[in-house]
Wavefront OBJ file of the C-alpha trace (Angstrom):
o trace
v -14.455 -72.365 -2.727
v -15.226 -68.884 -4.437
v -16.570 -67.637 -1.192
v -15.535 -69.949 1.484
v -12.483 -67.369 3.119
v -15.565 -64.971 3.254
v -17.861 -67.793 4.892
v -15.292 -69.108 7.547
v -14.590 -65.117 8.368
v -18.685 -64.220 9.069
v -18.705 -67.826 10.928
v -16.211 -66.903 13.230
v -17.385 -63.001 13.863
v -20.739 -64.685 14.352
v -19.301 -66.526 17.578
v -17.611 -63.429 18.698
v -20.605 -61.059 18.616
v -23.066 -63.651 19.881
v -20.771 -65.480 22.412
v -18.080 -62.515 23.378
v -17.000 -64.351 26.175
v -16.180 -67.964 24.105
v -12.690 -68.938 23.442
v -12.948 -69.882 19.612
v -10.446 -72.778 18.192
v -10.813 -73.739 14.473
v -9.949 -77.251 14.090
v -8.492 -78.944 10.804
v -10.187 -81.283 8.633
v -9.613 -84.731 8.780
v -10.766 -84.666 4.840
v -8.925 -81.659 4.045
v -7.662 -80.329 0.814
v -4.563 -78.138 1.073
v -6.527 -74.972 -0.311
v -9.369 -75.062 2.472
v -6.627 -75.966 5.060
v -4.289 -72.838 3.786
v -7.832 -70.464 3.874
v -8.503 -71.165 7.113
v -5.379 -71.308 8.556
v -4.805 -67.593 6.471
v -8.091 -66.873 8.527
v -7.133 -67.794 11.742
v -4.054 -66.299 11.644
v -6.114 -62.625 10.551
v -8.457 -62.898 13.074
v -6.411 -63.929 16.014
v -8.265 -67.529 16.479
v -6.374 -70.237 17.695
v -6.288 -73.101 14.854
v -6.120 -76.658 15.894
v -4.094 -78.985 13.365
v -4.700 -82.683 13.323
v -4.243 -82.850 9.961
v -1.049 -85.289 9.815
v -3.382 -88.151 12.160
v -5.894 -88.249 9.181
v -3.239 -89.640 6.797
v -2.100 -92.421 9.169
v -4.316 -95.741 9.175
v -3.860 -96.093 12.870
v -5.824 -92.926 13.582
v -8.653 -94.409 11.521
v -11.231 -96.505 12.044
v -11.557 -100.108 10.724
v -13.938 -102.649 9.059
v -15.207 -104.565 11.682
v -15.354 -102.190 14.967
v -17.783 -101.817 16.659
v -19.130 -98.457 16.589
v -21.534 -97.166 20.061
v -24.223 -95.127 18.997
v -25.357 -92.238 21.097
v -28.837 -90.427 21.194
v -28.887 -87.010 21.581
v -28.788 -86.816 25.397
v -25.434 -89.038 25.368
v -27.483 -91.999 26.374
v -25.947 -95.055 24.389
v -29.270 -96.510 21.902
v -27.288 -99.094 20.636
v -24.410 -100.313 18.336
v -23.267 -101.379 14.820
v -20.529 -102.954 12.797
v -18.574 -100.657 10.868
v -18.986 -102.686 7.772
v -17.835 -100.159 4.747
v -14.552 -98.037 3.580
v -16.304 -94.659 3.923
v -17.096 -94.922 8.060
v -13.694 -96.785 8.194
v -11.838 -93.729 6.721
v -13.307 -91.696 10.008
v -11.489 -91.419 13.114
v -10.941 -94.389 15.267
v -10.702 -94.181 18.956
v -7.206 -93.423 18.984
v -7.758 -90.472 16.077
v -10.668 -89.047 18.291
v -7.827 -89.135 20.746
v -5.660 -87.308 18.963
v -7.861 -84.273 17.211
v -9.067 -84.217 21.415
v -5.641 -83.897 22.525
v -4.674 -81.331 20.001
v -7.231 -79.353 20.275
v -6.546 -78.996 24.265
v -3.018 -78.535 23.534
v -3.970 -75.735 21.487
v -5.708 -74.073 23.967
v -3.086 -74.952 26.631
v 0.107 -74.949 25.030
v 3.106 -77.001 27.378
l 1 2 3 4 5 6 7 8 9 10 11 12 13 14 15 16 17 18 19 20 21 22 23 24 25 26 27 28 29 30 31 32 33 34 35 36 37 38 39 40 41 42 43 44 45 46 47 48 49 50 51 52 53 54 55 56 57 58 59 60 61 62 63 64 65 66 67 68 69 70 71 72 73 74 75 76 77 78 79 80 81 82 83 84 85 86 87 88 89 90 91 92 93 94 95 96 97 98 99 100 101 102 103 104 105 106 107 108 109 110 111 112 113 114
């Protein structure tokens, strides 16, 4: 984590010399740490980038995924190749549907605040 404020900083002035015209949002981790959540929230708030918290969904079961979905799989054109049983703890932990939801719909909030 020595250099990771530095990192996140040359990411995002990356994206604004090469893509001046892109509206940047950081979005939280769903396996966050409170020291790389305070860095690049302390980032986003030096740069003037919008920041997109989800965090509190990744904490609540119902926002995860579960042994025994069914997970689509996509290719990389968005054409669906197939699917699979979500058969171990570490794919459960991911979002579910309803967490995809949620990081989607905070992330638009973000951008479009009510």
């Amino acid at each position: 984590l020595s250099t990771f404020a530095e990192d996140y900083k040359y990411l995002i002035q990356w994206f604004r010399e090469n893509c001046p015209n892109a509206l940047v949002v950081c979005a939280g981790l769903w396996y966050h740490t409170e020291q790389k959540e305070t860095i690049i929230k302390n980032v986003c708030s030096e740069m003037g980038i919008l920041y997109a918290d989800f965090t509190a969904y990744s904490n609540q079961q119902k926002y995860k995924s579960s042994i025994g979905n069914i997970q689509t799989i996509y290719d990389e054109n968005g054409t669906i190749v197939g699917t699979r049983e979500i058969s171990n703890s570490g794919y459960a932990s991911h979002p579910g549907d309803l967490g995809m939801e949620a990081i989607a719909n905070t992330i638009i909030n973000t951008i479009y605040p009510e």
